[in-house]
N, C-alpha and C positions, 0 to 999 in steps of 0.2 A: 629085558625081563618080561617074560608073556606070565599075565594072570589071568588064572582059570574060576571062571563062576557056575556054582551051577544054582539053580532056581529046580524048585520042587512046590507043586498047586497040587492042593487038594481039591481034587473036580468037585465035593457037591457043594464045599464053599464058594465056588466060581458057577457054579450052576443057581446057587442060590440068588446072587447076585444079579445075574445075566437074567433070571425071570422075574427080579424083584418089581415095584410096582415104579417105582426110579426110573428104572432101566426101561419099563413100554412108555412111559410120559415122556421119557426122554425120543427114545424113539419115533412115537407117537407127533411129538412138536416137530420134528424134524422134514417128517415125510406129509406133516399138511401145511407147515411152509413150502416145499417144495410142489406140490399142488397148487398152490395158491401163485406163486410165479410163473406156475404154469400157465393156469388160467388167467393172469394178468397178461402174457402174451398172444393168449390167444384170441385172434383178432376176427374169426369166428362167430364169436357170442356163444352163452352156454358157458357153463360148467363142464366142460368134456374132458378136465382131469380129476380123479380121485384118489385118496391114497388108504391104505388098511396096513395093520400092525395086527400079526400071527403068530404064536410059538415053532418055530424049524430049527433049522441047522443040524449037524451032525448030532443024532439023539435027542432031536428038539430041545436041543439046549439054551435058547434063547431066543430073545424077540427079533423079529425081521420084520423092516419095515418096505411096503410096496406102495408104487404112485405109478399110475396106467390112466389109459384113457378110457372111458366110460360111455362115450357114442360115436360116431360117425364124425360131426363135426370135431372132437379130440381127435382121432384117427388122422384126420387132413392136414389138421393145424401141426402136429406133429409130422407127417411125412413131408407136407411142403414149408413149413416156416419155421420146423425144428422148436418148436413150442415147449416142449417137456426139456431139449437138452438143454436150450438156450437157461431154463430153470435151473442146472445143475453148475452152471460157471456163477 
């Protein structure tokens, strides 16, 4: 016996949500921890990881969070000792 579901979203209640203030703190925490292990690898010195939280996605429907390198020293630490990915396990 196969059962059928169907689900049906009201987008601006989910858009609501997705832009709520929740939603970018949450965001927000995630991608400056993710910074922050970054720059604990990195063996460099400096701060050469940042991270920022933006409204995108299809229709800027919600927050997206970014974490990049922010100088030369970031740039190295990342191409040679994987600094940012080593961050992401």
């Amino acid at each position: 016996m196969t059962v059928s579901t169907r689900l049906e979203f009201i987008s601006e209640g989910f858009r609501q949500i997705l832009l709520s203030d929740g939603c970018h703190e949450l965001v927000l925490s995630i991608t400056e921890e993710i910074a922050e292990k970054a720059n604990a690898n990195n063996d460099r010195g400096g701060e050469g990881f940042a991270s920022s939280v933006q409204v995108g996605g299809y229709g800027g429907g919600r927050w997206i969070g970014f974490v990049g390198t922010q100088d030369d020293k970031g740039c190295i630490a990342e191409s040679e000792d994987l600094a940012l990915t080593r961050a992401l396990t």
